[in-house]
SETORPA-714943 format. One record per residue: x, y, z of N, C-alpha, C in turn. Coordinates in nm, 3 decimals, always signed. Example, Ala and Ser with C-alpha at 12.3 -4.5 7.8 and 13.67 -1.06 7.14 Angstrom:
# residues 2
SITE;+1.319;-0.569;+0.780;+1.230;-0.450;+0.780;+1.320;-0.330;+0.780;
SITE;+1.285;-0.225;+0.708;+1.367;-0.106;+0.714;+1.290;+0.003;+0.787;
***
This chain:
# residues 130
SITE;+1.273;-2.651;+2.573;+1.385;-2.595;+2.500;+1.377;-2.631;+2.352;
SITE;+1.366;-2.747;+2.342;+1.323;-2.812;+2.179;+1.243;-2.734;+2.131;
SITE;+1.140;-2.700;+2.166;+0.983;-2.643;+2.084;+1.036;-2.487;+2.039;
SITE;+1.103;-2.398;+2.187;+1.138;-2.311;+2.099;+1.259;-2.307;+2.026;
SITE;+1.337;-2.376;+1.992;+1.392;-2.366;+1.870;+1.345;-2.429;+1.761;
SITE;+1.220;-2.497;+1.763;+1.173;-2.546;+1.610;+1.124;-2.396;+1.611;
SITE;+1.030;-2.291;+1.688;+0.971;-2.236;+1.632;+1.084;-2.132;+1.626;
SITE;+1.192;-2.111;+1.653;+1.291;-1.981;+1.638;+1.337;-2.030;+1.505;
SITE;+1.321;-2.148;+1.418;+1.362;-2.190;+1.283;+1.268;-2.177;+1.179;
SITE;+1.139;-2.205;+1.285;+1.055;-2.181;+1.153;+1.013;-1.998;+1.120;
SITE;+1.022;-1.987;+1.231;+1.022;-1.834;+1.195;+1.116;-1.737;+1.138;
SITE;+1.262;-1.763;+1.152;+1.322;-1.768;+1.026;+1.333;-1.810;+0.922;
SITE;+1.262;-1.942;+0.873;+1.201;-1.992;+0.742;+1.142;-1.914;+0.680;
SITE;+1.043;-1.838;+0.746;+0.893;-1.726;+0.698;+0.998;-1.649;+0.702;
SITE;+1.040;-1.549;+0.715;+1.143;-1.449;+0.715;+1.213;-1.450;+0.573;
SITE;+1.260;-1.555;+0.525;+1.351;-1.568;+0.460;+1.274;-1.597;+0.334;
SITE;+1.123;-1.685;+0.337;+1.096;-1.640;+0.241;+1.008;-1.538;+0.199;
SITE;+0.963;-1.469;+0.274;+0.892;-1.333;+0.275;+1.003;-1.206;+0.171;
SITE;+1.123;-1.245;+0.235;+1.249;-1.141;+0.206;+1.218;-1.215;+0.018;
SITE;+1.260;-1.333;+0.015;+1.267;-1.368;-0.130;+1.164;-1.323;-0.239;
SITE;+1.030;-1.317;-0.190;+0.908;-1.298;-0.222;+0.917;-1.159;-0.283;
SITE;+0.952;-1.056;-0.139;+0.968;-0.927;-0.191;+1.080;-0.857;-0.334;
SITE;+1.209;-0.945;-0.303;+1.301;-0.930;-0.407;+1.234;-0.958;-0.554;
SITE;+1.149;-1.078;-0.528;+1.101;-1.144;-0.685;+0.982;-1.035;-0.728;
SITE;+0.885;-1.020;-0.635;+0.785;-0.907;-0.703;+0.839;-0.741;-0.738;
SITE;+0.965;-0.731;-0.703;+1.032;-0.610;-0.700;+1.077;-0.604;-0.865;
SITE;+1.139;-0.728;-0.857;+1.222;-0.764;-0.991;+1.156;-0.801;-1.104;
SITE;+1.015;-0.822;-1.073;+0.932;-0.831;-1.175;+0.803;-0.703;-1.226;
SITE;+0.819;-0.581;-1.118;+0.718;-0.492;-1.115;+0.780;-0.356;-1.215;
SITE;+0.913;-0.392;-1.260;+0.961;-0.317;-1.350;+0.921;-0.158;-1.244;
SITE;+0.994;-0.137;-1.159;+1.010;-0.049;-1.088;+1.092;+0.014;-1.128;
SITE;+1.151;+0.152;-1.055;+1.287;+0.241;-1.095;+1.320;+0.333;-1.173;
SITE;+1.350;+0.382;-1.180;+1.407;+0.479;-1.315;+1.450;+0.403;-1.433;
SITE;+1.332;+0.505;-1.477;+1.334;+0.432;-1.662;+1.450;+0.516;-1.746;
SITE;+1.533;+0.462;-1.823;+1.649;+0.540;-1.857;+1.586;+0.622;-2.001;
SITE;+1.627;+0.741;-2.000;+1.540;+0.821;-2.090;+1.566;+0.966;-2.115;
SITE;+1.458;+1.077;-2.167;+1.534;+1.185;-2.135;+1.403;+1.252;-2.075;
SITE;+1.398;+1.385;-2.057;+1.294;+1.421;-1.951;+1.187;+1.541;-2.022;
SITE;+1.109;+1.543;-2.028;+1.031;+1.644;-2.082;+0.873;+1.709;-2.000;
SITE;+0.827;+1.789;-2.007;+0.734;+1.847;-1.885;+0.588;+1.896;-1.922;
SITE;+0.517;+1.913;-1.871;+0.388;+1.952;-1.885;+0.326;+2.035;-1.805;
SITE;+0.244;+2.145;-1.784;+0.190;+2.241;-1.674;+0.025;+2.191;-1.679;
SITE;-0.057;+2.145;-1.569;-0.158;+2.128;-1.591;-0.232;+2.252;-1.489;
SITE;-0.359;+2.222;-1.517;-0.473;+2.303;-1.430;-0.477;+2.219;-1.295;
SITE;-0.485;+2.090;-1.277;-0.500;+1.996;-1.209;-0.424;+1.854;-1.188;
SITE;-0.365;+1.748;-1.105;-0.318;+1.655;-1.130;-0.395;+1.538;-1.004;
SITE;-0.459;+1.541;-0.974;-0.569;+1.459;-0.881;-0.484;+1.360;-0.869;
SITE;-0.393;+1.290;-0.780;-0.363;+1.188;-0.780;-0.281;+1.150;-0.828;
SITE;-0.204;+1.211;-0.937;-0.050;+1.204;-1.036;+0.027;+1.243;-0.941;
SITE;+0.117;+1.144;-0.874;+0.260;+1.179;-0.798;+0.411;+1.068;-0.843;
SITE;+0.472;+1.176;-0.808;+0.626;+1.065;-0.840;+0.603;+0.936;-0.843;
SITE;+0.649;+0.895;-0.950;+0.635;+0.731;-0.988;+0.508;+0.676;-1.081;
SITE;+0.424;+0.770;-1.084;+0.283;+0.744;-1.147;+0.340;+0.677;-1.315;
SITE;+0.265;+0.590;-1.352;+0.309;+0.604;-1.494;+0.276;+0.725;-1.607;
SITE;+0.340;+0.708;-1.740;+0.321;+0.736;-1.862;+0.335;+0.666;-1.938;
SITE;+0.174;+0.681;-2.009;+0.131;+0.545;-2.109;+0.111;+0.618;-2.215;
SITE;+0.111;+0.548;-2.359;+0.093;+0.553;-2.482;+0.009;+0.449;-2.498;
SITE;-0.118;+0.479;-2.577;-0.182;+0.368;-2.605;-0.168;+0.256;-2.566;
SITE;-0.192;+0.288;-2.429;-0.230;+0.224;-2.283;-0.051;+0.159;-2.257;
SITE;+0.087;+0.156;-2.343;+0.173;+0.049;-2.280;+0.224;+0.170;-2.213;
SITE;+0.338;+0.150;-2.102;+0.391;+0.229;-2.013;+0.494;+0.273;-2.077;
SITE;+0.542;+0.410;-2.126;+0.673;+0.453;-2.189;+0.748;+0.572;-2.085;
SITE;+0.708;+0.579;-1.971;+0.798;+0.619;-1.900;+0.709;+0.681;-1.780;
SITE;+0.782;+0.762;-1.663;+0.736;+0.790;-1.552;+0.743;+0.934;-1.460;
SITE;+0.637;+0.936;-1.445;+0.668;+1.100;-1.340;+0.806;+1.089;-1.255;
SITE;+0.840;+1.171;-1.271;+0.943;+1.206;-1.181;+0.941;+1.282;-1.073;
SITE;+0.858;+1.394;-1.042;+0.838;+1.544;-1.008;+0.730;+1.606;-1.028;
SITE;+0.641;+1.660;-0.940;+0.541;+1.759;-0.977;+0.534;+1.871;-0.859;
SITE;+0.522;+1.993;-0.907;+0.537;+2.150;-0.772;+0.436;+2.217;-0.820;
SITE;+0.421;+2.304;-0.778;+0.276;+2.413;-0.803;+0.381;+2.521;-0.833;
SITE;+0.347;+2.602;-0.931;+0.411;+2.735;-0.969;+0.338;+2.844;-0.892;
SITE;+0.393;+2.900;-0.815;+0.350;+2.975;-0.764;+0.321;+3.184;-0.766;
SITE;+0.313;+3.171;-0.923;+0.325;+3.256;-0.956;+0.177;+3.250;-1.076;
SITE;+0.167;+3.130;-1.104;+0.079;+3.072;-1.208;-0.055;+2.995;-1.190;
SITE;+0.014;+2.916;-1.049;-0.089;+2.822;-0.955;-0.131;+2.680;-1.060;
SITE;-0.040;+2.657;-1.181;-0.042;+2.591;-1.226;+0.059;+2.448;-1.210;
SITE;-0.007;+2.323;-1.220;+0.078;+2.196;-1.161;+0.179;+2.171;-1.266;
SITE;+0.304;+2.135;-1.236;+0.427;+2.131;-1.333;+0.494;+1.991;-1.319;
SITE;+0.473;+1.891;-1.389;+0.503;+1.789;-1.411;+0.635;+1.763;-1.498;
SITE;+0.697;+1.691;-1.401;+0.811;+1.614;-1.524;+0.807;+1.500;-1.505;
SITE;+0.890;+1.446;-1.650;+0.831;+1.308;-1.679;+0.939;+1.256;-1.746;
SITE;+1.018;+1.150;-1.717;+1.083;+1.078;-1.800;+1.069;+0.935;-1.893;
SITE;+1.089;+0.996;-2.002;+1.050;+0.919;-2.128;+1.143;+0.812;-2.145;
SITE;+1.119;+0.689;-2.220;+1.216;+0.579;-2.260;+1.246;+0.649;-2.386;
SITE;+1.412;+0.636;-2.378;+1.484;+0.677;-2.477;+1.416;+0.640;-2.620;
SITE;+1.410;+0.520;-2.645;+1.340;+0.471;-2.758;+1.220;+0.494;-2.833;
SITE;+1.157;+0.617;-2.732;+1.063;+0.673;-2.767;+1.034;+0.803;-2.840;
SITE;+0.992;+0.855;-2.954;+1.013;+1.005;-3.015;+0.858;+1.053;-2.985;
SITE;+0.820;+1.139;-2.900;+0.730;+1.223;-2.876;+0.665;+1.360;-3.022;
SITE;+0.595;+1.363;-3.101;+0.581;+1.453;-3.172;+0.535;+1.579;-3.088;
SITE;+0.573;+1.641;-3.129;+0.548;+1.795;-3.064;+0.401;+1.815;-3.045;
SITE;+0.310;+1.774;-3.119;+0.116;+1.830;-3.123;+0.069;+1.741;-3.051;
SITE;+0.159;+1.639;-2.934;+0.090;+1.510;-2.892;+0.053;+1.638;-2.766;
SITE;-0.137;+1.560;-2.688;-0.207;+1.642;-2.615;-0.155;+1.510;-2.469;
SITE;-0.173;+1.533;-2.329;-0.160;+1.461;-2.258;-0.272;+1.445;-2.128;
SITE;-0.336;+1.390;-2.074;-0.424;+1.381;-1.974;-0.422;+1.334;-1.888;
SITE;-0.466;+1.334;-1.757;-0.471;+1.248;-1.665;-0.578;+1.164;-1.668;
SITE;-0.536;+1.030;-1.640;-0.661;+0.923;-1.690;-0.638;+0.809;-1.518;
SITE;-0.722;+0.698;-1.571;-0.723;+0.608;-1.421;-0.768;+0.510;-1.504;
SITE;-0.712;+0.383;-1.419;-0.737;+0.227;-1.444;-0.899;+0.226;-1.377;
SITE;-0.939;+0.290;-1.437;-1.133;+0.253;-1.351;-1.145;+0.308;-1.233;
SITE;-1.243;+0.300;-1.204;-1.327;+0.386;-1.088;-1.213;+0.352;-0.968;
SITE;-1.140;+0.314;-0.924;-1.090;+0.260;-0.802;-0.953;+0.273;-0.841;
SITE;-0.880;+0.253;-0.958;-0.759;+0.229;-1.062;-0.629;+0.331;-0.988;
SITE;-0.541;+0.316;-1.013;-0.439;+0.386;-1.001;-0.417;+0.509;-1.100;
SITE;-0.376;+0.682;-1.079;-0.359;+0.747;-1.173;-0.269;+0.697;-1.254;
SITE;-0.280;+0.745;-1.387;-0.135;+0.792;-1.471;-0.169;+0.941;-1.576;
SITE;-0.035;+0.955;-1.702;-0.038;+1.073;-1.752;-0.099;+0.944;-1.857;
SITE;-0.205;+1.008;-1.971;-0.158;+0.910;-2.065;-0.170;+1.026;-2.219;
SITE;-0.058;+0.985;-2.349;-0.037;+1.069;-2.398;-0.131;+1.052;-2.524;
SITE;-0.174;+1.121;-2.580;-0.252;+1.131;-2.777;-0.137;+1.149;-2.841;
SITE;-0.087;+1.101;-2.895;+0.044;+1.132;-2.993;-0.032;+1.234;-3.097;
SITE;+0.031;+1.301;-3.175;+0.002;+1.413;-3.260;+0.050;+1.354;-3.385;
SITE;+0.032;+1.454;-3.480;+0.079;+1.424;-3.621;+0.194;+1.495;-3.659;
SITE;+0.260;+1.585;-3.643;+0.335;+1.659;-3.617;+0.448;+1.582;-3.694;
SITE;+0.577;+1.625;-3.799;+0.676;+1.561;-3.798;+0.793;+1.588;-3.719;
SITE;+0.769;+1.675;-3.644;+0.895;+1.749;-3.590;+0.871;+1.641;-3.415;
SITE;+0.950;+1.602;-3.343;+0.945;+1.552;-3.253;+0.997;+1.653;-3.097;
SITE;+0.914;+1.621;-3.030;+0.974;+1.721;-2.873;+1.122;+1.701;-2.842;
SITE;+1.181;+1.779;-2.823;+1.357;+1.760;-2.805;+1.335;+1.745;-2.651;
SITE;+1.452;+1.649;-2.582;+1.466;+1.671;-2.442;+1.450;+1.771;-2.382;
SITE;+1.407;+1.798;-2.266;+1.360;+1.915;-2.184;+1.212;+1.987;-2.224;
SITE;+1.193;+1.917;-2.363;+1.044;+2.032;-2.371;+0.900;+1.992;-2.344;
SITE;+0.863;+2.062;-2.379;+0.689;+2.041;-2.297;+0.623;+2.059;-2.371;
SITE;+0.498;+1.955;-2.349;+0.360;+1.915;-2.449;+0.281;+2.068;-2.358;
SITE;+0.213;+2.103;-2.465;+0.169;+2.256;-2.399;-0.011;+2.193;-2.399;
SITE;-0.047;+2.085;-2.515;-0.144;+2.038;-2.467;-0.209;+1.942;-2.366;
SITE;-0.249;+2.003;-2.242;-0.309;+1.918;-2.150;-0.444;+1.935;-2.106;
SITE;-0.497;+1.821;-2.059;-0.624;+1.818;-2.016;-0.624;+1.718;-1.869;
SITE;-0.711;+1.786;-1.742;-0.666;+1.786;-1.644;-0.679;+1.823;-1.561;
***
């Protein structure tokens, strides 16, 4: 009777900190919806770009897929993407799909442009490669 309740304790020990473990790498993986506004892209291709993928700027992360459908009228991939507010997109910036190395996780990642005029919420970088 003793033995199994050390082990019905210790196995709620592991439990409990497994649960903690998960909360802390959660809370540190900067997960979630990035608060921002949303703007879109149509590619030829997205290999591997799905909801949640990042969007990087010279390589830091400034926001995240949200959404991608096939147009079916176009057969072209339609990406949206939400940007960190704090961020101003110039209109001539080109965007690609890139990877952390041969094995790497996708993301979008963007060329900023020169452009002074900046993309307004809702609009779309028309340059992609992809």
């Amino acid at each position: 009777m003793r033995k199994n309740l050390i082990e019905t304790v210790m196995g709620g020990v592991v439990l409990i900190v497994a649960a903690l473990f998960i909360v802390f790498a959660y809370s540190k993986a900067e997960v979630g919806k990035v608060e921002g506004y949303e703007i879109k892209a149509k590619f030829d291709r997205i290999d591997g770009i799905l909801a949640g993928s990042d969007v990087r700027m010279s390589g830091i992360k400034i926001g995240t897929v949200t959404s991608s459908a096939l147009d079916p009228k176009t057969y072209f991939a339609n990406v949206s993407m939400n940007i960190r507010s704090d961020i101003r997109i110039p209109e001539d910036t080109s965007i690609a799909v890139s990877s952390d190395g041969l094995l790497g996780d996708k993301f979008l990642a963007l060329s900023p442009g020169g452009a002074d005029e900046m993309l307004p919420p809702g609009g779309e970088i028309t340059t992609t490669q992809g």
